[in-house]
N, C-alpha and C positions, 0 to 999 in steps of 0.2 A: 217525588215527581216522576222520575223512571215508573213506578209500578201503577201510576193515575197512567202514564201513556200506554201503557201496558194494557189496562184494565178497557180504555178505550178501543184500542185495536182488537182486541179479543170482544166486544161489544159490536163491533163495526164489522165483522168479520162472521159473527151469529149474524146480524141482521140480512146481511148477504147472501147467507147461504139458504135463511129464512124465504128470501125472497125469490131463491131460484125453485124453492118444492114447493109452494105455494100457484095456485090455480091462475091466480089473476097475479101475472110476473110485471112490478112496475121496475121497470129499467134506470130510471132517474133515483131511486134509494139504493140500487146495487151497484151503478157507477161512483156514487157519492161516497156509498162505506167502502168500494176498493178505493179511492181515491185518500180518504181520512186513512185505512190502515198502510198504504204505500207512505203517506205523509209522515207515520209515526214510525213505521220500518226505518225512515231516511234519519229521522230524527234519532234514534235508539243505535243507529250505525253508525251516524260522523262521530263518538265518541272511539269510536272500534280503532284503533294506529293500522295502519295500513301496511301488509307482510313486507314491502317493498321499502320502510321506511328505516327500518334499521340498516338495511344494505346502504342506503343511501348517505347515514348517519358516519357510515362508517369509511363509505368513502371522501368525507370531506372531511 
């Protein structure tokens, strides 16, 4: 699953960038693919523990 979100945000991420060298710039597919590769960013980081989490761990 990890490497299908992966595969997508690097999908969404060409299309974007497609869209900004491209003559006729549509704004509604470069806000959509930042939008899908932020959504998979989010997704692929809540698993990340957070630096602050073992200080925390250890204080209680």
């Amino acid at each position: 699953m990890k490497t299908f979100k992966i595969l997508i945000m690097i999908l969404a991420i060409s299309i974007a960038l497609y869209e900004q060298v491209s003559e006729e710039k549509n704004i509604y597919i470069t806000v959509i693919a930042i939008v899908v590769f932020m959504f998979g960013m989010m997704q692929l980081s809540a698993k990340n523990p957070s630096k602050n989490q073992e200080k925390e761990e250890d204080a209680d």
